[in-house]
N, C-alpha and C positions, 0 to 999 in steps of 0.2 A: 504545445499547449497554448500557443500565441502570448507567452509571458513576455517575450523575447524577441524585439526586432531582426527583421533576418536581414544576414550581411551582403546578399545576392538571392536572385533566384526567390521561387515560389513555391506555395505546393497549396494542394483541398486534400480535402478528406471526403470521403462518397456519405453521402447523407444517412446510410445504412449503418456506419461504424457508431456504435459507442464505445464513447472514453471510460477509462477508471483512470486515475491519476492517484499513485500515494507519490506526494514530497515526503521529500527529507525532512524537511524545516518539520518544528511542531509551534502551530499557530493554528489557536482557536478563537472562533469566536468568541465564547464566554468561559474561560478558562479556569470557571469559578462552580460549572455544567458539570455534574455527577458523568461516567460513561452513560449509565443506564440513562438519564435524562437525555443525552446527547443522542444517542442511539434511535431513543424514540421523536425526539424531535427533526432530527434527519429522516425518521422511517415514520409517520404516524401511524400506520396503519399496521403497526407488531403489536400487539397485548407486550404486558409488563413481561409476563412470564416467558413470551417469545423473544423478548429482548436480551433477559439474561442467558437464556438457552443461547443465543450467539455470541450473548459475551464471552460465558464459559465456554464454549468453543472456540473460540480463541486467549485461551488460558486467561480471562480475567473472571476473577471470581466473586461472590455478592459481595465483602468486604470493599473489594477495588474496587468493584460499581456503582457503590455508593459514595467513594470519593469524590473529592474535587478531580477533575484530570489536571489540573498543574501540579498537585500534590504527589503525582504518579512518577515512578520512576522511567528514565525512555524508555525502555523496554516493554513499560504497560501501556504508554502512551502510545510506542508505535502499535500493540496489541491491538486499541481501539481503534487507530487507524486502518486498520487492516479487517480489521470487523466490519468499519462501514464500508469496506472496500467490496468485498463478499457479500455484499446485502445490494445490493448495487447491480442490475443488469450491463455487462463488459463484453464486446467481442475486442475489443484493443485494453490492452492493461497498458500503463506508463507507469513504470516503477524506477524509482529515486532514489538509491542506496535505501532499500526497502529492511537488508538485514544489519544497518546499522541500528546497535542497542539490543539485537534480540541475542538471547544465547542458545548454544546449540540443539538442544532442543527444540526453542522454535525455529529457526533459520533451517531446521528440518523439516519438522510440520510445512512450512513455507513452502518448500522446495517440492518436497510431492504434491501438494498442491497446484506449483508451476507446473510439474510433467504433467499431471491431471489435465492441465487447461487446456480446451479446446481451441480456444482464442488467441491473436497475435501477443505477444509480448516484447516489448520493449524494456531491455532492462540496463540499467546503469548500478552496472558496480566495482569494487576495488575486491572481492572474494572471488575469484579464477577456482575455488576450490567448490562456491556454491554453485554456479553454472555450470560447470565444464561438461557437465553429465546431461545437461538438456538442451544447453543450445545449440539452435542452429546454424547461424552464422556471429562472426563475434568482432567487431569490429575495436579496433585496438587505438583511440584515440591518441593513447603516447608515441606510436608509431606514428600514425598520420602527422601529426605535429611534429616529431623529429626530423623527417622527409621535407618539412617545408622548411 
């Protein structure tokens, strides 16, 4: 995501790919931003009513919408994360311990949605029990770092 100086070596990316990025971190910009305001000011061009239609699809409901999002528990806050993530044209996802804070039932929802996706995914996580079933290759950083 170029957050991150590299320790050798190079790389691009083809002009073609677009990113989604969810971090882990939760940092907002105005953290004082309803979802629903947040939503629509990331997306202008939703009506109100298509805003919470995606809220509620990703389990936050008018109540939580109207929240502040720092008032939100992580699990709603990644919810909202993950809304604008799906709102978002992606053929690469970069996903950051994506089902830290969700509970089972969403880290499901989540998860058929990864098989669903047509698109590359990059995913970084410590759940071997939520990937096993879709990914493709799995590279095991605890192992790389032991070997050296």
């Amino acid at each position: 995501m170029g957050q991150l100086q590299a320790l050798d070596g190079n790389f691009s990316i083809s002009e073609a790919v677009q990113t989604g990025y969810y971090e882990q971190e939760f940092s907002w910009d105005t953290p004082e931003q309803t979802p629903l305001a947040a939503i629509r000011s990331w997306f202008p061009q939703l009506t109100e009513k298509e805003a919470r239609r995606h809220l509620a699809g990703c389990g936050i409901d008018s109540k939580k919408a109207g929240q502040s999002l720092s008032t939100l528990s992580g699990g709603e806050q990644a919810k909202v994360k993950l809304c604008r993530l799906t709102l978002q044209p992606a053929n690469l996802l970069i996903l950051d311990e994506p089902t830290n804070h969700l509970d089972d039932l969403a880290k499901e929802a989540l998860k058929e949605a990864l098989e669903k996706y047509e698109g590359t995914v990059i995913l970084v996580s410590h759940e071997e029990k939520f990937y096993q079933d879709f990914a493709d290759k799995i590279i095991s950083l605890e192992q790389v770092c032991l070997r050296e």
